[in-house]
Every structure is written in structure tokens, then in C-alpha cells.
Backbone of each chain as ProteinMPNN parsed JSONL, in Angstrom:
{"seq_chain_A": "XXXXXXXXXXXXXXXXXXXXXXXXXXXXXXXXXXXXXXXXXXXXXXXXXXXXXXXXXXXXXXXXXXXXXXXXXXXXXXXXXXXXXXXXXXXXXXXXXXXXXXXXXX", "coords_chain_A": {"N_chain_A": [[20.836, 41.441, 49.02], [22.682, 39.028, 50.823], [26.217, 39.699, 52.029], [27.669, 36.994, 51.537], [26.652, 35.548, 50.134], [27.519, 36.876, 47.064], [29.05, 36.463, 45.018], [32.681, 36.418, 44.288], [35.507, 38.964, 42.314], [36.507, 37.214, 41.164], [34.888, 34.944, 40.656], [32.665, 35.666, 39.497], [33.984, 36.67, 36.855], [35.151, 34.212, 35.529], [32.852, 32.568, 35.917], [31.411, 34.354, 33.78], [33.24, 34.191, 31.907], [33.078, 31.373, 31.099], [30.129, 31.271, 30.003], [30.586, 32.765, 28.119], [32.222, 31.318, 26.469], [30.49, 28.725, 25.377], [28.442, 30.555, 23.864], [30.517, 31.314, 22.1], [31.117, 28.839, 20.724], [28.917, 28.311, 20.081], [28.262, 29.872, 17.968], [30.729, 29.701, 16.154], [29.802, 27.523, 14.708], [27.406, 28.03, 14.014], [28.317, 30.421, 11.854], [29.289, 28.093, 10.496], [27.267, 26.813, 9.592], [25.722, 28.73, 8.137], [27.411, 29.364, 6.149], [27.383, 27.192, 4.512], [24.591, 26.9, 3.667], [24.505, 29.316, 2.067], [26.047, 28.509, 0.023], [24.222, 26.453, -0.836], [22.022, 28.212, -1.567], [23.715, 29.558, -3.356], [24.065, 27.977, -5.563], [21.234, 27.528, -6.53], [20.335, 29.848, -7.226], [22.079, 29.909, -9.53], [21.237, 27.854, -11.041], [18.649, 28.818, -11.732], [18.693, 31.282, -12.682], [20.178, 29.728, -15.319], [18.395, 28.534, -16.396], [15.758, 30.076, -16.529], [14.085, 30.269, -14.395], [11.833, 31.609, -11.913], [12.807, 34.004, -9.977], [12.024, 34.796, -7.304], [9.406, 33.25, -4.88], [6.665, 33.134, -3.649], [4.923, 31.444, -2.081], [6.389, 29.281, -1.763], [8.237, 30.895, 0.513], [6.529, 30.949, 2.613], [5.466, 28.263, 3.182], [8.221, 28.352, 4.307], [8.231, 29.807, 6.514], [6.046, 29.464, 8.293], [6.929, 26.966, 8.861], [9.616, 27.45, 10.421], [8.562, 28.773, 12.352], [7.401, 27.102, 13.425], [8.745, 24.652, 14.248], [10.715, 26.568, 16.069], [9.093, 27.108, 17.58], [9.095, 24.66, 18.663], [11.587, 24.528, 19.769], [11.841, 26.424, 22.073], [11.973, 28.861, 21.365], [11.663, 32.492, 20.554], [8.765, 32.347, 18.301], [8.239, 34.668, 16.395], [11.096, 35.974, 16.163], [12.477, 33.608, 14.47], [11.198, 34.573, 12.209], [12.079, 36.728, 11.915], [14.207, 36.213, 11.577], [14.756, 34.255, 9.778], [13.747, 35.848, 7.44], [15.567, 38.079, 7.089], [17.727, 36.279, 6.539], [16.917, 35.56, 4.144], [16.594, 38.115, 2.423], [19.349, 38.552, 2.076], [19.889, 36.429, 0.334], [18.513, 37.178, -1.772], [19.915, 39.497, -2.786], [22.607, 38.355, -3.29], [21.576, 36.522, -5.287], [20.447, 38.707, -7.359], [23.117, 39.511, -7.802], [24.378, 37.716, -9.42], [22.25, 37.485, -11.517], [23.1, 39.45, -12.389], [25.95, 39.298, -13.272], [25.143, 38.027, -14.94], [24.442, 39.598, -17.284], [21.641, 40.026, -17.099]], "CA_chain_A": [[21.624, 40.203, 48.936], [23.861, 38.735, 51.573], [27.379, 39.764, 51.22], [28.4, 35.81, 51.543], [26.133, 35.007, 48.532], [28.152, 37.725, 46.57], [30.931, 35.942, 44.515], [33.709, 37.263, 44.488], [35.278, 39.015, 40.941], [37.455, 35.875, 40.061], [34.163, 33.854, 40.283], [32.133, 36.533, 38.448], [34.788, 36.761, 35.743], [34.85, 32.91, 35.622], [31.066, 32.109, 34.846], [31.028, 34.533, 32.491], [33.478, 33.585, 30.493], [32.023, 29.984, 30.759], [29.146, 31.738, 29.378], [30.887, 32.974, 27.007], [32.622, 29.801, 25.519], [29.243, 28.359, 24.662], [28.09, 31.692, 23.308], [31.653, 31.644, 20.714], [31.25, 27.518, 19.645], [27.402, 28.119, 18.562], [28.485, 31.459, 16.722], [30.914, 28.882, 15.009], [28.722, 26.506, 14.271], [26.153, 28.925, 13.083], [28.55, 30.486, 10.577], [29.896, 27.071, 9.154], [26.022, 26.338, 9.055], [25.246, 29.351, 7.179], [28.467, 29.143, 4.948], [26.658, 25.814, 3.9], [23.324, 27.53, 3.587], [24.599, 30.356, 1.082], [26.819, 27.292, -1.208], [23.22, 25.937, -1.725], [21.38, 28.964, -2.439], [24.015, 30.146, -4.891], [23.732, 27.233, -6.436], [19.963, 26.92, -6.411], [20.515, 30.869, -8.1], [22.655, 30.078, -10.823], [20.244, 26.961, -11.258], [16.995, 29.492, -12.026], [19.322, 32.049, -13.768], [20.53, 29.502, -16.148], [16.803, 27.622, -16.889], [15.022, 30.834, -16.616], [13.158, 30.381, -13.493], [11.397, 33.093, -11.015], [13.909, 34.14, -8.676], [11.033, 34.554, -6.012], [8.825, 31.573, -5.033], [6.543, 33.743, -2.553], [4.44, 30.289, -1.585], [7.159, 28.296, -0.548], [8.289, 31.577, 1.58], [5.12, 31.227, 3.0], [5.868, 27.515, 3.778], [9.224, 27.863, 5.066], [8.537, 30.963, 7.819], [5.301, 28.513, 8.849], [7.849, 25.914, 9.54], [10.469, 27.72, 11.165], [7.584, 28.93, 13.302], [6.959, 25.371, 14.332], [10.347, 24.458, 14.842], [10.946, 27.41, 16.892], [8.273, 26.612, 19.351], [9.37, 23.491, 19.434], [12.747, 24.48, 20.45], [11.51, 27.468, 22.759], [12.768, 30.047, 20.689], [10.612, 33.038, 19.638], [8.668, 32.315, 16.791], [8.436, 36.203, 15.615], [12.218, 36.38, 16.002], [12.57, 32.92, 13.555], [10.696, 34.732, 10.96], [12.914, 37.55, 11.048], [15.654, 35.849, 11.183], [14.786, 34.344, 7.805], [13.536, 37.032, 6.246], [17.226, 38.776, 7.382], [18.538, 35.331, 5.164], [16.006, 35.641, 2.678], [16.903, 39.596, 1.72], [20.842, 38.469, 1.96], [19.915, 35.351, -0.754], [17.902, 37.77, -3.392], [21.407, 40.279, -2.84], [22.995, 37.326, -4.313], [20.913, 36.344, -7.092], [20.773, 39.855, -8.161], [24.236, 39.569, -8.038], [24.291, 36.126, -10.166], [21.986, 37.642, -12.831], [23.8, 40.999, -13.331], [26.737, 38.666, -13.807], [25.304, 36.99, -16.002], [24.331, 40.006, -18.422], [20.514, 40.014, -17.551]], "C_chain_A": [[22.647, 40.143, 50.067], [25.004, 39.095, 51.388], [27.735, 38.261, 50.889], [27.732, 35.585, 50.523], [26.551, 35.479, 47.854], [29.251, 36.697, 45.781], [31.472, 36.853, 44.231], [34.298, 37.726, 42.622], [35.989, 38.072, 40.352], [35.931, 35.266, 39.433], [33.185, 34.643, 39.195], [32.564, 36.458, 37.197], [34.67, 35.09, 35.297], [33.477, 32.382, 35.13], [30.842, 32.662, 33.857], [32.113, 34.322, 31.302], [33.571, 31.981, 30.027], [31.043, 30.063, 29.84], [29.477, 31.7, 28.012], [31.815, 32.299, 25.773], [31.803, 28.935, 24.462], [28.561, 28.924, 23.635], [29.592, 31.13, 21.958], [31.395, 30.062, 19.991], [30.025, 27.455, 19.218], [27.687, 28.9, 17.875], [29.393, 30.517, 16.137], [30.318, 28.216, 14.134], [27.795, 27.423, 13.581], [27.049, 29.909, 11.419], [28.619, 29.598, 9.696], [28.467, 26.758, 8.296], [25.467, 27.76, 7.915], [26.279, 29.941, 5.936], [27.615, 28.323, 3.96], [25.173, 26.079, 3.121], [23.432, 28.131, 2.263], [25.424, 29.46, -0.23], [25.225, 27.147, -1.981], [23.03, 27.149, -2.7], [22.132, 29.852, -3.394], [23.778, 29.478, -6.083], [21.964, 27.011, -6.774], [19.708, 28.795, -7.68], [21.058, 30.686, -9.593], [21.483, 29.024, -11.426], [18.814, 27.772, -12.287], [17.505, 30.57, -13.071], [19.34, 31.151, -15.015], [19.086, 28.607, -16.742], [15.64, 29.166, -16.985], [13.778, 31.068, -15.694], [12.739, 31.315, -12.938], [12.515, 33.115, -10.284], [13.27, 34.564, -7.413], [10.298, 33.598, -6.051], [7.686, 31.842, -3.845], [5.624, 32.651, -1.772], [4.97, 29.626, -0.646], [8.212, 29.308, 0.425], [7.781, 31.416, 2.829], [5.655, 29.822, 3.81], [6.537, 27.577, 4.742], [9.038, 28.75, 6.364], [7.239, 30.22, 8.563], [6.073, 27.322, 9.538], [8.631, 25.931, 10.401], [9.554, 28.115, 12.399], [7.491, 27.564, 14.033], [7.806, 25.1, 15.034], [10.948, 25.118, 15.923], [10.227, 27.348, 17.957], [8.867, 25.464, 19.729], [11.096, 23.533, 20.353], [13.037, 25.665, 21.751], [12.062, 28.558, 22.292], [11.73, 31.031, 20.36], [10.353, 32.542, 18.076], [8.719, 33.411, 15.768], [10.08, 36.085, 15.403], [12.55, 35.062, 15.406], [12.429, 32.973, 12.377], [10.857, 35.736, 10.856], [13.757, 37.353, 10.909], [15.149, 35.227, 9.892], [14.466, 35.251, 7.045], [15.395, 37.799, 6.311], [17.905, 37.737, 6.689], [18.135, 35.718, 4.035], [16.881, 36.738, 1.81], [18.575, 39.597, 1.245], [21.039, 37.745, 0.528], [19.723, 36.118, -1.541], [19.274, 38.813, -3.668], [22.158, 39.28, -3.631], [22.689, 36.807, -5.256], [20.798, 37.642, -7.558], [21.78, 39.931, -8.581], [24.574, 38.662, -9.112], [24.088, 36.614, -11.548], [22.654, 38.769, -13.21], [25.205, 40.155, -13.892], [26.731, 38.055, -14.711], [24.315, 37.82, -17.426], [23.203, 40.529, -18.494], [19.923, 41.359, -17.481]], "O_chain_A": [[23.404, 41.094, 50.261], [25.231, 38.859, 50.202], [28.194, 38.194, 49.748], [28.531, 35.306, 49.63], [26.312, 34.697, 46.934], [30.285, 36.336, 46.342], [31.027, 37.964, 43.943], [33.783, 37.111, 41.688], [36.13, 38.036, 39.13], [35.702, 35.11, 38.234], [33.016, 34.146, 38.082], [31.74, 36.203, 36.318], [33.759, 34.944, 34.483], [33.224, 31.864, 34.042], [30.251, 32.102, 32.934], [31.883, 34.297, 30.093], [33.988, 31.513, 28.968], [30.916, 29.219, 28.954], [29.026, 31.04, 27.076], [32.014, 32.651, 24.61], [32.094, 28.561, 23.326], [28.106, 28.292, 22.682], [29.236, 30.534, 20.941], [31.461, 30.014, 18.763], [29.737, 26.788, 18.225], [27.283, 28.655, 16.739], [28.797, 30.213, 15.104], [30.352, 28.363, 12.912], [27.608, 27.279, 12.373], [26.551, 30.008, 10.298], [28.291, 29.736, 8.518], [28.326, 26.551, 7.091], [24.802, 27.489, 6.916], [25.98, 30.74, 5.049], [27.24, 28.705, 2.851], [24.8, 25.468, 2.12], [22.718, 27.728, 1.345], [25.317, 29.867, -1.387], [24.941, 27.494, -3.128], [23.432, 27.319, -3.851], [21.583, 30.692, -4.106], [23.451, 29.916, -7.186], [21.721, 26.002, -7.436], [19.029, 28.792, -8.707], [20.572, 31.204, -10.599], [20.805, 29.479, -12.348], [18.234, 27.306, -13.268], [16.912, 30.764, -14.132], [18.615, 31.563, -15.921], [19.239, 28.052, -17.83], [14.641, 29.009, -17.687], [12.784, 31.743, -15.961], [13.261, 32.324, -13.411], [13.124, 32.076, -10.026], [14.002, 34.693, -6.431], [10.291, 32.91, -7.072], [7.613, 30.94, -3.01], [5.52, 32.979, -0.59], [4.654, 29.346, 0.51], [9.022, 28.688, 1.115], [8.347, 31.648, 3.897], [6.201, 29.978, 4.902], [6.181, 27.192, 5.855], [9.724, 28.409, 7.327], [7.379, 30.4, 9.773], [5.781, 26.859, 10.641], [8.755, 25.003, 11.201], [9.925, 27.689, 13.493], [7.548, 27.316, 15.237], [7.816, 25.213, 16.26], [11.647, 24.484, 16.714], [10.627, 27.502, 19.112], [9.154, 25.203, 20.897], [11.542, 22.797, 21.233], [14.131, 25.804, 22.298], [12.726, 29.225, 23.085], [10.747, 30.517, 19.826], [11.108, 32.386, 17.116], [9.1, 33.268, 14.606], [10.357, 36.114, 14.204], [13.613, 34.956, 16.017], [12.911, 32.243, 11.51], [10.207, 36.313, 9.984], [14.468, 38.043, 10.178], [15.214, 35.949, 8.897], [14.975, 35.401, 5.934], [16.153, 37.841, 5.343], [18.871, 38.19, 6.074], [18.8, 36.139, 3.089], [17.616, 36.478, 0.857], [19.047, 40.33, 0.376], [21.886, 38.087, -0.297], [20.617, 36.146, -2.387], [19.649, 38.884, -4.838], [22.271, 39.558, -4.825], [23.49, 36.574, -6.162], [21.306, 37.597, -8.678], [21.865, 40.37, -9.728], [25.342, 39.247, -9.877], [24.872, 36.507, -12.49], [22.766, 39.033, -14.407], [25.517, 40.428, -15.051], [27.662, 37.555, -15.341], [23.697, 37.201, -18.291], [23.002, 41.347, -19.392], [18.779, 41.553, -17.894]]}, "seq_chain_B": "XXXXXXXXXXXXXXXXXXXXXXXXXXXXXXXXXXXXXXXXXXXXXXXXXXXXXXXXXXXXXXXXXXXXXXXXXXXXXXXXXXXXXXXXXXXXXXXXXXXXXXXXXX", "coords_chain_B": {"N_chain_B": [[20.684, 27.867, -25.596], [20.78, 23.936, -26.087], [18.547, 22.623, -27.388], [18.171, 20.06, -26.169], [19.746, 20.027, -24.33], [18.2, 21.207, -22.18], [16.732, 20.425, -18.946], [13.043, 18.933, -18.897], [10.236, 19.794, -17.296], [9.766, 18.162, -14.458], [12.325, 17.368, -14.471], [14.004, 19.737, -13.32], [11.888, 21.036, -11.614], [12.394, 18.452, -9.514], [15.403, 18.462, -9.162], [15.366, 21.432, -7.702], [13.665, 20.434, -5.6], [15.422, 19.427, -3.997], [17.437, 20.834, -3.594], [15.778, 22.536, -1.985], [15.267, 20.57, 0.181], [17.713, 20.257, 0.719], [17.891, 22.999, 2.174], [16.429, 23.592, 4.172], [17.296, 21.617, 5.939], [19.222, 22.671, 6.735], [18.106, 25.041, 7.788], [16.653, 24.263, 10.029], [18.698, 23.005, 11.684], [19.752, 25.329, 12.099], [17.921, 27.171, 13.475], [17.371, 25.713, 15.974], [20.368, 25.824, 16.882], [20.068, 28.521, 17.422], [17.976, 28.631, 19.264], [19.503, 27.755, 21.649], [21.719, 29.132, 21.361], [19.735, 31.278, 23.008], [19.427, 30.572, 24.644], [21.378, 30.678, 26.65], [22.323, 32.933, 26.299], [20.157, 34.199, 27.832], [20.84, 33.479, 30.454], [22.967, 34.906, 31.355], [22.162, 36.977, 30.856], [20.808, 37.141, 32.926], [22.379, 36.443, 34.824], [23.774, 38.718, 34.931], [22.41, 40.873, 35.557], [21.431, 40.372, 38.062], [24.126, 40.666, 39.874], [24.628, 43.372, 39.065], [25.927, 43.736, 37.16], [27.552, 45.715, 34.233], [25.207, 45.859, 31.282], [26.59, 45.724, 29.044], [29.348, 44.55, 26.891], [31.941, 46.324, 25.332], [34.144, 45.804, 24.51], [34.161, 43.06, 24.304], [32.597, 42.716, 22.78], [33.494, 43.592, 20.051], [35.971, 42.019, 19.835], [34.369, 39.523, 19.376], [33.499, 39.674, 17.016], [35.723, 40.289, 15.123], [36.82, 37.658, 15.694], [34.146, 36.187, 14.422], [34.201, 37.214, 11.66], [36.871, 35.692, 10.646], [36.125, 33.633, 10.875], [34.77, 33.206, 9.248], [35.779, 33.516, 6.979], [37.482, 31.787, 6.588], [35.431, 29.751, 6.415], [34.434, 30.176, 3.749], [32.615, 32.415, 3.39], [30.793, 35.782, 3.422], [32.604, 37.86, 4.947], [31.698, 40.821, 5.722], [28.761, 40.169, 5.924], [28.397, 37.766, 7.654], [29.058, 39.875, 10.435], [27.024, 41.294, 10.285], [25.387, 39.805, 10.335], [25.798, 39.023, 13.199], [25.512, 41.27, 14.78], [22.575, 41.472, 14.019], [21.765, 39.55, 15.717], [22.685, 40.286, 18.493], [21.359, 42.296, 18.648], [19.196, 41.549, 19.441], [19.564, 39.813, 21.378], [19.937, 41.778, 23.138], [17.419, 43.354, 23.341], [16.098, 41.367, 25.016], [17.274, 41.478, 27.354], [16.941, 43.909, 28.096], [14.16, 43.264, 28.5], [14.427, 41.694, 30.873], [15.542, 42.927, 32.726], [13.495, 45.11, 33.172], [11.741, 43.485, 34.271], [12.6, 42.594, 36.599], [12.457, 45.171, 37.984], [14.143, 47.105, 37.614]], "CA_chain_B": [[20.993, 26.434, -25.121], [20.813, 23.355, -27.182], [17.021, 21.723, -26.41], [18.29, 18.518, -25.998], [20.068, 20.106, -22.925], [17.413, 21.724, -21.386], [15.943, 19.815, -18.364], [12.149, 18.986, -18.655], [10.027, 20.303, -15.959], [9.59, 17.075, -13.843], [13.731, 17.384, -13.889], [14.117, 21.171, -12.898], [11.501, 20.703, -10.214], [13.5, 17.74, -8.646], [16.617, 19.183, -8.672], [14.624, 22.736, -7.164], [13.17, 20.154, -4.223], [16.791, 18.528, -3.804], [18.011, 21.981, -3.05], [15.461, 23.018, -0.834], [15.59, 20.047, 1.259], [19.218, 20.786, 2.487], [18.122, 24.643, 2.707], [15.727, 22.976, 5.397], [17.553, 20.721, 7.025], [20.032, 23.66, 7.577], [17.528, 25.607, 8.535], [16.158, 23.645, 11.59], [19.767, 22.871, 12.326], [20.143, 27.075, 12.462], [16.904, 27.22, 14.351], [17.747, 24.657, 17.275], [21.308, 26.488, 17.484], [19.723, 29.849, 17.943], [17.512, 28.96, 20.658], [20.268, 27.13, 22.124], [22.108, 30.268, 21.802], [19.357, 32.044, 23.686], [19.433, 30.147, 26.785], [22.977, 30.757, 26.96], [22.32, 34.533, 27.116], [19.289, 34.698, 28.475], [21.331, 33.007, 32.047], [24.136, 35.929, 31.294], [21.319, 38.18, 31.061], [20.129, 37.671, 34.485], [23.198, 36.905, 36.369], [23.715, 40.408, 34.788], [21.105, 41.867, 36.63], [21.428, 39.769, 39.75], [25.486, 40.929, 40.09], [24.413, 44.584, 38.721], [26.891, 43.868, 36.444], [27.378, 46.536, 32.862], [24.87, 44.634, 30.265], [26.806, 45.632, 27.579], [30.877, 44.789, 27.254], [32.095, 46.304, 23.71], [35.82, 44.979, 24.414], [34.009, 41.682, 24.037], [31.608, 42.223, 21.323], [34.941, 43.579, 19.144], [36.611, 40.725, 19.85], [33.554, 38.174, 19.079], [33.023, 40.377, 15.729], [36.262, 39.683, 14.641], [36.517, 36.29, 15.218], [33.258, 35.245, 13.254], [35.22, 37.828, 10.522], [38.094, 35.154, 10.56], [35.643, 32.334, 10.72], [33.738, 33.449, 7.999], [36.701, 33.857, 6.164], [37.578, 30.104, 6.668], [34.088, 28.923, 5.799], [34.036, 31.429, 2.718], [31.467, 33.251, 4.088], [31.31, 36.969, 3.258], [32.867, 38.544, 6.625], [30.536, 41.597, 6.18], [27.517, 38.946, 6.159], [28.721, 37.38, 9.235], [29.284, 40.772, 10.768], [25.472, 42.111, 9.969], [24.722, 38.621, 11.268], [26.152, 39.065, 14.477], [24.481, 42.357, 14.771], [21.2, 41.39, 14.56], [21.586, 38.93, 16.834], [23.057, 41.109, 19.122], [20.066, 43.462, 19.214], [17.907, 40.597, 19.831], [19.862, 39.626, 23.05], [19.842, 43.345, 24.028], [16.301, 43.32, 23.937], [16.16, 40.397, 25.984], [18.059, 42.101, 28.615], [16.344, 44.743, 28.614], [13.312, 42.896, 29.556], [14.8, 41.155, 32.377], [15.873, 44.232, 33.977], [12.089, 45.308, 33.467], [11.139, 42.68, 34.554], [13.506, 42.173, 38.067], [12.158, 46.553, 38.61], [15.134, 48.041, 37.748]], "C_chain_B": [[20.097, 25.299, -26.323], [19.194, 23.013, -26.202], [17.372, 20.782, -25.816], [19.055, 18.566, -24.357], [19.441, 20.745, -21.209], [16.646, 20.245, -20.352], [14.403, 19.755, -18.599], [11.755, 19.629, -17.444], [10.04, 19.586, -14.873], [11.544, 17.474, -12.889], [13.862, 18.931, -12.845], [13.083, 20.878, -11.49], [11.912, 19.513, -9.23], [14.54, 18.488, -8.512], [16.304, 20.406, -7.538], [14.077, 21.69, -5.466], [14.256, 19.67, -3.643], [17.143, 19.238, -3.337], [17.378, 22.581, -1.931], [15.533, 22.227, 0.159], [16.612, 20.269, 2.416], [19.167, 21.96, 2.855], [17.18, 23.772, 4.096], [15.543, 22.407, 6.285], [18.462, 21.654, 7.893], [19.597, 24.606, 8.16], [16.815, 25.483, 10.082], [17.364, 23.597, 12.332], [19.802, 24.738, 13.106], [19.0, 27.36, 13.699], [17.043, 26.848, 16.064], [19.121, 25.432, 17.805], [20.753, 27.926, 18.297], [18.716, 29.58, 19.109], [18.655, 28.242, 22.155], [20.889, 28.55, 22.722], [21.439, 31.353, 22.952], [19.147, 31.814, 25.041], [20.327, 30.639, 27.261], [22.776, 32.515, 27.636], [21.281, 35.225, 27.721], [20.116, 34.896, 30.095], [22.61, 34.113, 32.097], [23.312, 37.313, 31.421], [21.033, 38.074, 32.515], [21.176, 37.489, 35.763], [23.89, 38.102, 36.059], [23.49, 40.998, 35.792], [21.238, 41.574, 37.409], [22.779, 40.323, 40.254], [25.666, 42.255, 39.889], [25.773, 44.742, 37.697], [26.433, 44.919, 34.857], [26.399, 45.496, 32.009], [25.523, 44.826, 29.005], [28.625, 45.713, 27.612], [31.307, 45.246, 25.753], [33.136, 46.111, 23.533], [35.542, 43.665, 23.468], [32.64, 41.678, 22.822], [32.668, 42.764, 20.062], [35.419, 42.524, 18.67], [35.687, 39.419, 18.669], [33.667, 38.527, 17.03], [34.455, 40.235, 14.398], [36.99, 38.275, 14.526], [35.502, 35.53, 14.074], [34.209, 36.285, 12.022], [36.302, 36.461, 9.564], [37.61, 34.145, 10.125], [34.887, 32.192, 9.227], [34.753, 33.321, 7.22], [37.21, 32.142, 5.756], [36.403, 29.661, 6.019], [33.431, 29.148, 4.453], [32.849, 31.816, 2.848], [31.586, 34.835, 3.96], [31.507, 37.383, 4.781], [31.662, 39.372, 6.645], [29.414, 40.96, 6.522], [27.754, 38.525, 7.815], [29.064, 38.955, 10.338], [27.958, 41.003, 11.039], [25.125, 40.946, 11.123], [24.662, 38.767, 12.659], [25.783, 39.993, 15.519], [23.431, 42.256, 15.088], [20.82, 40.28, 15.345], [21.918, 39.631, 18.302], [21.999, 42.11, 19.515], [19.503, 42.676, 19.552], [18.601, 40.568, 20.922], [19.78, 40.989, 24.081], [18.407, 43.233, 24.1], [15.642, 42.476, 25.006], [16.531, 41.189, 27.197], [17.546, 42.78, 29.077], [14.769, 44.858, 29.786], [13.124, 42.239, 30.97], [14.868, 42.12, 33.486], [14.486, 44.957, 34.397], [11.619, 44.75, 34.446], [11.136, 42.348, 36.284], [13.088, 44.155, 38.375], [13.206, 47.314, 38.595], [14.894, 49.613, 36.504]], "O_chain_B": [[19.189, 25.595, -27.1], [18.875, 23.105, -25.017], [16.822, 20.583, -24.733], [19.039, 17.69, -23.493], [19.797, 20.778, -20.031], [16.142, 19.262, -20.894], [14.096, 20.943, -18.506], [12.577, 20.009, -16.61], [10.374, 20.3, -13.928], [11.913, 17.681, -11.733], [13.767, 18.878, -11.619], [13.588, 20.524, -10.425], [11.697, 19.739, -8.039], [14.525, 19.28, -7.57], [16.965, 20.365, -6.501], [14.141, 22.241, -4.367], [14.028, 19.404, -2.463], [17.479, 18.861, -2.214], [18.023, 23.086, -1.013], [15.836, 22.768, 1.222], [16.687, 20.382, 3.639], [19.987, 22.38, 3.671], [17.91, 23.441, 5.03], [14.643, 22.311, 7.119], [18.586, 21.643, 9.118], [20.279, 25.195, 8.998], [16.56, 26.332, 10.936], [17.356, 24.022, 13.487], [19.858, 25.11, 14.278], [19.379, 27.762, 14.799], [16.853, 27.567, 17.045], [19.155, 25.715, 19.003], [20.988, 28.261, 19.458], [18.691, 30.461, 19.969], [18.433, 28.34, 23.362], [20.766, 29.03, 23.849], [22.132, 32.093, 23.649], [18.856, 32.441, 26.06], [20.215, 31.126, 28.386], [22.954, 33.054, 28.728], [21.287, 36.403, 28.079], [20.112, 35.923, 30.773], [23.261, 34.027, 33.138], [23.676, 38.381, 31.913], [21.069, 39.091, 33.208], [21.143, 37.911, 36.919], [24.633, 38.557, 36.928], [24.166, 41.512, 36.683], [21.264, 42.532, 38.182], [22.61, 40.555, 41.451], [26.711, 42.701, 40.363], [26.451, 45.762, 37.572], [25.285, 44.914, 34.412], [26.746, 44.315, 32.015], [25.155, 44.237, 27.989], [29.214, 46.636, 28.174], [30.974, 44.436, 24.887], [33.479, 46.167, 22.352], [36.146, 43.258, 22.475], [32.016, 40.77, 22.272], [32.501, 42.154, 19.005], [35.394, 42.09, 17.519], [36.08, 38.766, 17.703], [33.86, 37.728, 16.113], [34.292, 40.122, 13.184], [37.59, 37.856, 13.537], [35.792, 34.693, 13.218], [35.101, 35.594, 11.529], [36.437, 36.324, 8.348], [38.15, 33.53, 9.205], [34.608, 31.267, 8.464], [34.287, 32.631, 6.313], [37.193, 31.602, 4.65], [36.553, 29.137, 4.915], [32.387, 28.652, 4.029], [32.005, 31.277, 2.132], [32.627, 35.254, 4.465], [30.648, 37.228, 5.649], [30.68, 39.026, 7.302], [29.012, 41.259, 7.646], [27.28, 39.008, 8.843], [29.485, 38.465, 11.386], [27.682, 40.897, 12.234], [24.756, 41.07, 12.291], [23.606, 38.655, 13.282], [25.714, 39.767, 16.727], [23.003, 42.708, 16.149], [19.641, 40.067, 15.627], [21.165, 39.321, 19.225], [21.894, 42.618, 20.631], [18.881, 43.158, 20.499], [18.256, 41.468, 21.688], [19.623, 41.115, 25.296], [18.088, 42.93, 25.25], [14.757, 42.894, 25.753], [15.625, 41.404, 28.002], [17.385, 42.762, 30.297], [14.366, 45.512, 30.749], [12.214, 42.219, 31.799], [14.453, 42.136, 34.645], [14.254, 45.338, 35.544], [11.121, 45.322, 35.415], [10.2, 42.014, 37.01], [13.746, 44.45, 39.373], [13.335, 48.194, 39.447], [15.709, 50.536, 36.511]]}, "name": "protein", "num_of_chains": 2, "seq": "XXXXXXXXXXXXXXXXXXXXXXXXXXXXXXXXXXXXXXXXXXXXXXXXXXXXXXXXXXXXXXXXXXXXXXXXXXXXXXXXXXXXXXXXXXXXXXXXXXXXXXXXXXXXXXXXXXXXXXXXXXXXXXXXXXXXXXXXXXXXXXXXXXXXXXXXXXXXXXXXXXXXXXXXXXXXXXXXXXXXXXXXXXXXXXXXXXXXXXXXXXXXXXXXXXXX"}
């Protein structure tokens, strides 16, 4: 590399923490969104606790990691790493309904 | 429970598709952020490599780690949750990196 193509360390320091601005307001956004996420599925827990439903549903699993697959191409994202990132929700949600029904005696 | 308060099934499975809808809308939303997110560090990943800069700063993954902590805390979000979270996103961008640097012969 040229030295003159080289930036210098202000400008170095500078882009990346440009970088890293973008990087901290989606990591907001992605908690508030999965704050929002875990409201439902407690509620969607106490829901199956208190009616007596399955607390797995391994079909519409099946659905939703097919979907996120889609979605994920469509947004250029790995699709393998979409369908571990839900499963890494998934395993967090059943931690919580376990939690739900021991609370609730079962 | 009294019968008369028990939902039919018709009801219980509405309510059950009512709930998954917004898990699904928040899920694409989460989807679209995270590849969003990965552009962001893919272009940090390679003016990494192009600047021979450290790929890994742990001042600044401290920092980030207790912010979502704080944020989570705001959004009632379990911190540890958001913590793990941040984690396994975090390995995912490291692997990323790693392949760049593969990739550029280093």
C-alpha cells in the first residue's frame, strides 16, 4: 500500500467509531425488539400453562426456521446462522415456560 | 376452572395464531436488523484487515456488553439474556473475520 493511501490514526479512529455507532443503535433496536419478543412468548406460555396446551409445537418450529430461512436470503444474511439464531431464542423461550409451569405448581 | 370459562378450541387456536403473528412480525423485523448488522461488520472486518488493524478490541466489547446490560434493563429484558445474546453474535462476527483474513492470505 502507498503510504499516501494510509489514513492517518485520527481518520482510522474516526471510521471506526462511525462503524461503531451503527453497530450500538441496531444492538438497541434488537434488544427493544427482543424485549417485545419475550412479553409475547410469556404470554403465549402462561396462555398453554393455564388451558393445558403442549408447550412444544415441533411443526410450526419447522415452519418458522423455513421462513426465517427465506427471509434471510432475502435480506443477504446467512440462512444457517438465522436458524441458529432462533433456535438460540427458541431454547431461551422453553427456559421460560419451564419457568412459568414450575411456578405454577406443575 | 369453571367450564363456562374455558375457551373452545376454535378460541384457543385464535388467540395461539394472534400470538404467533407478532412473534413473526418481530421476527423478520430481528432478521432484517441482523443482516443489517452484518454489513456493518463485515466493512469493519475488512478495513480491519486492509489497516492490519487488532480484530478484536475487548475495551470495546466491555463497554458494548454493558450498555445492552443497561438497555435490557430499560426494556425489562433479562441483562444476562442480552449478555449471552451479544455473545453469540459476537462469535458469529469473529468468524466472519476470520474468513476475510483467509480469504485476503493472511
Amino acid at each position: 500500500m502507498n503510504d499516501r493511501d494510509m489514513p492517518d490514526q485520527q481518520q482510522l479512529k474516526a471510521q471506526l467509531t462511525a462503524y461503531r455507532q451503527s453497530i450500538d443503535n441496531i444492538d438497541a433496536a434488537l434488544v427493544y425488539m427482543l424485549a417485545e419478543r419475550f412479553k409475547i412468548t410469556k404470554k403465549v406460555g402462561e396462555y398453554k400453562a393455564k388451558y393445558n396446551l403442549p408447550p412444544a409445537d415441533k411443526e410450526r418450529e419447522k415452519r418458522q426456521i423455513e421462513r426465517l430461512r427465506r427471509l434471510a436470503e432475502e435480506a443477504h444474511l446467512d440462512p444457517d446462522f438465522s436458524e441458529k439464531f432462533l433456535n438460540f431464542i427458541i431454547r431461551e423461550v422453553i427456559r421460560h415456560h419451564e419457568q412459568i409451569r414450575e411456578a405454577e405448581g406443575e
